[in-house]
C-alpha positions in Angstrom: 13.4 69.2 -186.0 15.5 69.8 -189.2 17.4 66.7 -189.8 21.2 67.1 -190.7 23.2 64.4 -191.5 26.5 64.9 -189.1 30.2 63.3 -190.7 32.2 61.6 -188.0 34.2 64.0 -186.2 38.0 63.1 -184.6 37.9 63.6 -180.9 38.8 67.2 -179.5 35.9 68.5 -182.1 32.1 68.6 -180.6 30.3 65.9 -181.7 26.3 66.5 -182.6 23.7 64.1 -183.8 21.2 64.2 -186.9 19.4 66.8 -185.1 22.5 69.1 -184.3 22.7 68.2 -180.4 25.4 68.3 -179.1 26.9 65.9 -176.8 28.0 67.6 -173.2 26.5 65.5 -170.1 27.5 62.0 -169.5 25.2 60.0 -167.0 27.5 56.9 -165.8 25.4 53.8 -164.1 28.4 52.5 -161.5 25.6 49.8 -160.0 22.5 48.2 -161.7 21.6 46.9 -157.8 19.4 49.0 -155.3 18.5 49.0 -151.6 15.1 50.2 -152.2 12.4 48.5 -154.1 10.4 51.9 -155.6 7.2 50.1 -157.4 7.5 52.4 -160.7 11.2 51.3 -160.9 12.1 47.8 -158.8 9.4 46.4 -158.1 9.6 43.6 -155.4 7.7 41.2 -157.0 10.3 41.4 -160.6 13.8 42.3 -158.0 13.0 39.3 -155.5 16.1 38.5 -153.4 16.9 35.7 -156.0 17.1 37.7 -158.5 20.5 37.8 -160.6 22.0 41.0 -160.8 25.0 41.4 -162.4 28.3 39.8 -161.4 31.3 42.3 -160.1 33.4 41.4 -163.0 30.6 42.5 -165.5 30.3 45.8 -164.3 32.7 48.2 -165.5 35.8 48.5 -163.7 36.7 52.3 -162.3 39.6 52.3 -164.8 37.3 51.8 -167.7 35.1 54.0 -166.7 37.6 56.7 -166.1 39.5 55.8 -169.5 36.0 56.4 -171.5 35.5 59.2 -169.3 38.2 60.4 -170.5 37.3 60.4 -174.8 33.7 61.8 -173.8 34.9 64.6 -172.7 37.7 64.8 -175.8 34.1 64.7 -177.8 32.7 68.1 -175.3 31.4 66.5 -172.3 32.0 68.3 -169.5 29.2 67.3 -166.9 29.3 63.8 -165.5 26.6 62.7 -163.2 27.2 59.3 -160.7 24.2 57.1 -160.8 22.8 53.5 -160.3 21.1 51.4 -159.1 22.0 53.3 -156.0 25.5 54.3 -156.4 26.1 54.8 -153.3 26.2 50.8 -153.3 29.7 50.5 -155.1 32.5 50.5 -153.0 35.4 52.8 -152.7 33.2 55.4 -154.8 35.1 58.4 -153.9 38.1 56.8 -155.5 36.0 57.1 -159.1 35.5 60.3 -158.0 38.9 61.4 -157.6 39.9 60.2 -160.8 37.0 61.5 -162.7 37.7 65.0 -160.9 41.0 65.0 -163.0 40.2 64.7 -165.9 41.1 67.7 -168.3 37.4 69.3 -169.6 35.5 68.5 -167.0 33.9 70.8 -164.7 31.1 69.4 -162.9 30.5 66.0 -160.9 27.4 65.5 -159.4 25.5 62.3 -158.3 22.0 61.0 -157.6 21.4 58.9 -155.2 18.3 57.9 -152.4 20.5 59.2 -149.4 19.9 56.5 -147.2 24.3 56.3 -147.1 24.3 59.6 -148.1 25.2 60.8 -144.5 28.2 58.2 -143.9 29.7 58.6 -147.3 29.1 62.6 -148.2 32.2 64.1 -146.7 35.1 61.9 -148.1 33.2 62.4 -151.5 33.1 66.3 -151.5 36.8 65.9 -150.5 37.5 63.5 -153.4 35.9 65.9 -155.4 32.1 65.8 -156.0 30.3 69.1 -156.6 26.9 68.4 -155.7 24.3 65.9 -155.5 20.6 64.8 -156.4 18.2 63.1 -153.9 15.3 61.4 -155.0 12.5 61.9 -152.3 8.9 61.3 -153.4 6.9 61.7 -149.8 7.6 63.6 -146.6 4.4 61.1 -145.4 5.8 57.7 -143.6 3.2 55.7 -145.2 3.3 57.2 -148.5 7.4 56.8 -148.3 7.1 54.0 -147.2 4.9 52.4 -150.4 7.0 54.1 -153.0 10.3 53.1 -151.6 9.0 49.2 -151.7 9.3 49.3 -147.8 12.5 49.9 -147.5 14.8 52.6 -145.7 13.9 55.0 -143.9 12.8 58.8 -144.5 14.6 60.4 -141.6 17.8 58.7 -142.7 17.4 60.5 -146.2 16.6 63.7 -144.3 20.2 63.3 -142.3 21.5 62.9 -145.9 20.7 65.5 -147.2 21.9 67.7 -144.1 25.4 65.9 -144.4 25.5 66.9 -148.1 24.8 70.5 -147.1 27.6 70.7 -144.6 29.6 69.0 -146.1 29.0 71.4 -149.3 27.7 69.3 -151.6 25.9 72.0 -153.2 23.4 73.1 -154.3 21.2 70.1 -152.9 18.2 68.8 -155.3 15.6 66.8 -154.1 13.3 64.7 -157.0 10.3 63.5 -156.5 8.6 61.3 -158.9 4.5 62.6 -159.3 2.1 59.9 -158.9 -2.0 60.8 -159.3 -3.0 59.1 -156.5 -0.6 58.1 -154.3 1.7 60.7 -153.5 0.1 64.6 -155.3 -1.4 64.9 -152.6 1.9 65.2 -150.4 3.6 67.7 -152.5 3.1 70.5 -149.8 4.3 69.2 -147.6 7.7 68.9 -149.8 7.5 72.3 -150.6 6.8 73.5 -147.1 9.5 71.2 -145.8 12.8 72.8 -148.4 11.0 76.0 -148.7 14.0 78.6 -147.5 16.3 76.1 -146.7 18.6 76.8 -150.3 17.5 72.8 -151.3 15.7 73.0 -154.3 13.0 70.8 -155.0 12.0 68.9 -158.5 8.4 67.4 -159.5 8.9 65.1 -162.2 5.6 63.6 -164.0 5.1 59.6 -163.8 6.4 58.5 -167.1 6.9 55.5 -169.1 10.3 54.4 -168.6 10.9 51.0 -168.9 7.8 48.7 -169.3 7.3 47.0 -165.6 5.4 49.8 -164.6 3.2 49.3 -166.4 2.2 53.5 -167.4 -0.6 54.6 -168.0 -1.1 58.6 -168.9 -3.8 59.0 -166.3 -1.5 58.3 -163.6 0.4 61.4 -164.8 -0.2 64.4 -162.7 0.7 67.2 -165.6 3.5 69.7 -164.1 1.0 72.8 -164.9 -1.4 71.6 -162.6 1.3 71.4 -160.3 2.3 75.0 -161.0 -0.7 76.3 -160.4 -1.9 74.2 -157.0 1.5 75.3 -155.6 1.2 78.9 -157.0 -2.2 79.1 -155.4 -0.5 78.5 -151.6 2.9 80.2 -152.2 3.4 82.4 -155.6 6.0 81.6 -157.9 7.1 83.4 -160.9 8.9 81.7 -163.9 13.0 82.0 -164.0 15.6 81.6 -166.7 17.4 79.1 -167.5 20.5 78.3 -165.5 21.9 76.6 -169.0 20.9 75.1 -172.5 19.7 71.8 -172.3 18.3 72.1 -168.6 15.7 69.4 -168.1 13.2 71.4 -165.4 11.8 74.5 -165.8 12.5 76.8 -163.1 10.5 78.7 -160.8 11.3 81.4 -157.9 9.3 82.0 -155.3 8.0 85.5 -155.4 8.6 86.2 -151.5 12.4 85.4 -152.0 12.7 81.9 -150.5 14.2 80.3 -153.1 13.0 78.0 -155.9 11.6 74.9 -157.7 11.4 72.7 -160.7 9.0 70.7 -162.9 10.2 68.1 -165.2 7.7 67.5 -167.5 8.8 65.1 -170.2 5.3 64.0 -170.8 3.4 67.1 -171.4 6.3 69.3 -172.6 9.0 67.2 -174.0 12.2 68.9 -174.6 13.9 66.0 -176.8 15.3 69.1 -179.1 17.7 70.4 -176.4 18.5 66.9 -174.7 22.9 66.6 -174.8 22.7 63.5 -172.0 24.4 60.2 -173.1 24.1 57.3 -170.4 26.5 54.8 -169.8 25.4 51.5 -167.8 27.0 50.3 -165.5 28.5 46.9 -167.6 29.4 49.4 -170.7 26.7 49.8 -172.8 26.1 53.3 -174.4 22.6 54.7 -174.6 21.4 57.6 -176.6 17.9 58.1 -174.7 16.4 57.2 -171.2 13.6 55.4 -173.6 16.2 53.9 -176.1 15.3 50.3 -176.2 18.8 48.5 -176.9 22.6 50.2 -176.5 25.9 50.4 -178.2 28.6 47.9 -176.4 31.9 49.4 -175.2 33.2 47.2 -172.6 33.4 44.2 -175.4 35.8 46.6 -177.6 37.6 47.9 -173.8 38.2 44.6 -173.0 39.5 43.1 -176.5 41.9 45.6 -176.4 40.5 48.3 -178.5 42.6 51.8 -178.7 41.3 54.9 -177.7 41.0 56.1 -181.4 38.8 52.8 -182.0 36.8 53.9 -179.1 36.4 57.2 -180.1 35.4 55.5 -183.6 32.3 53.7 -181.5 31.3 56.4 -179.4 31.1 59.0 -182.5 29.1 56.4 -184.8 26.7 56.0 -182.0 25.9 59.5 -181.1 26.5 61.2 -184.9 23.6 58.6 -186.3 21.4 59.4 -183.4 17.7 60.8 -184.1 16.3 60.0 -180.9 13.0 62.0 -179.9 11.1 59.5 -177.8 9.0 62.1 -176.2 8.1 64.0 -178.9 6.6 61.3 -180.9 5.4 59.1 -177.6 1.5 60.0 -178.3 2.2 58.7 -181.8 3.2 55.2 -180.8 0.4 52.7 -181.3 2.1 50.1 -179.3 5.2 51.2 -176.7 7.2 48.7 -177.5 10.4 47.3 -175.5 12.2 49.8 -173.3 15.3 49.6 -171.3 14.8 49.9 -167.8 15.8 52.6 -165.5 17.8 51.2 -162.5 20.0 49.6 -165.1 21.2 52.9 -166.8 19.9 55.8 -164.4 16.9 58.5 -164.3 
């Protein structure tokens, strides 16, 4: 990348980084708990029952998150994405919603979530005003499921999820399943034969190193061109365009017309040089990349009583100095140092 140093823009003019990317998606952590205990991400022996999560008044408030809502999008972000935790955890959800659906700039509201409330909660939040949403799924298999999620929920309780989603028209539905060599690559058919047709489109995203409690290790990586070529083999696909700039999978159609699918391969291909995705966690800390290892504080300057223009100050210091290419540069690292973890800012 060609560095270029970027002067702190006012709000209401796009804000870039070193690298000249801009800033347009917003990922917004409403929850740092879960329900589900996925071994690459909560582990049950680290996020016991005693564990200390945060409190209710250290998350942020939906009228903080709206108001900083609000000055992203003033800086050109225009896609917001609900996550957690599982967000589906917070109460009164499709309130944020609402109030996130009105503000002037934005144009898309999706969420990703686990679905196991999916099916009670998705029609009062497409009426509130969510677009579409994300389900993480990693095995059609009940014991497979069943070791990935921790041993928790239940996989025909995501399945009714997801079919609430899609008649409530929460659309269009992605499914994301997590790629681990040995434990669940050998299921991926079966996800593929499953959505295959049904307009759902499913996403294989190679084991990475996010966070440290999961211990990574490359050869636990299935790489998405095998993938590509094991599920070309059963059902040909042909490579598609991209929907937009910045779009994390790489897209595939399916050659006999039903539909298509996504790999998300931040390990073999990084694509740190398009990436516009800031991430807000859910007690206000701004972070500048899924492997960034400590964040910019905004709910100490909300709640001091900071004006917007001093926010805006914060925000555009933190994203105009930021170089971040994790990915690029991971086989370089000698030692991986500290990460921040991923149920406490979202995939």
């Amino acid at each position: 990348m060609e560095e270029k140093i970027v002067e702190f823009p006012v709000a209401g003019v796009s804000l870039t980084d070193r690298f000249r990317r801009p800033l347009r998606d917003l990922r917004i952590s409403v929850m740092d708990r879960c329900n589900f205990r996925c071994p690459y991400c909560m582990p049950e022996d680290k996020y016991h029952k005693d564990f200390q999560f945060l409190k209710t008044a250290e998350r942020l408030s939906f009228t903080e998150i709206v108001r900083l809502a609000r000055i992203f999008s003033g800086f050109g972000v225009h896609k917001l994405r609900i996550t957690g935790g599982e967000p589906l955890l917070r109460s009164n959800l499709q309130d944020l919603i609402g109030d996130l659906s009105r503000i002037d700039g934005i144009d898309d509201i999706a969420l990703t979530t686990n679905g196991i409330l999916l099916a009670q909660q998705a029609a009062a939040l497409k009426a509130a005003g969510l677009d579409r949403v994300t389900v993480s799924l990693d095995s059609l298999d009940d014991e497979v499921f069943d070791v990935m999620t921790g041993g928790r929920g239940s996989k025909d309780r995501v399945l009714e999820g997801i079919r609430e989603a899609g008649q409530s028209g929460l659309l269009p539905i992605k499914i994301n399943a997590v790629v681990r060599k040995g434990l669940n690559d050998a299921t991926v058919p079966d996800l593929v034969e499953h959505f295959r047709g049904t307009g759902i489109i499913v996403r294989f995203i190679e084991y990475m190193d996010v966070g440290t409690i999961n211990h990574w290790q490359f050869s636990e990586t299935v790489p998405a061109r095998e993938l590509v070529e094991r599920i070309n083999a059963r059902w040909p696909i042909s490579p598609a365009e991209q929907n937009y700039h910045g779009e994390v999978a790489n897209r595939y159609l399916f050659e006999d017309g039903q539909g298509e699918i996504g790999f998300i391969a931040s390990v073999t291909a990084p694509f740190c040089g398009s990436c516009t995705r800031a991430r807000l966690s859910s007690d206000g800390k701004l972070f500048t990349c899924l492997f960034a290892s400590e964040g910019t504080d905004l709910r100490g300057p909300l709640r001091a009583g900071a004006s917007d223009q001093e926010l805006e100050e914060v925000i555009g210091a933190a994203w105009s100095g930021r170089e971040d290419r994790y990915s690029e540069l991971r086989a370089r690292q000698a030692e991986p140092g500290s990460k921040v973890e991923m149920y406490y800012i979202g995939g």
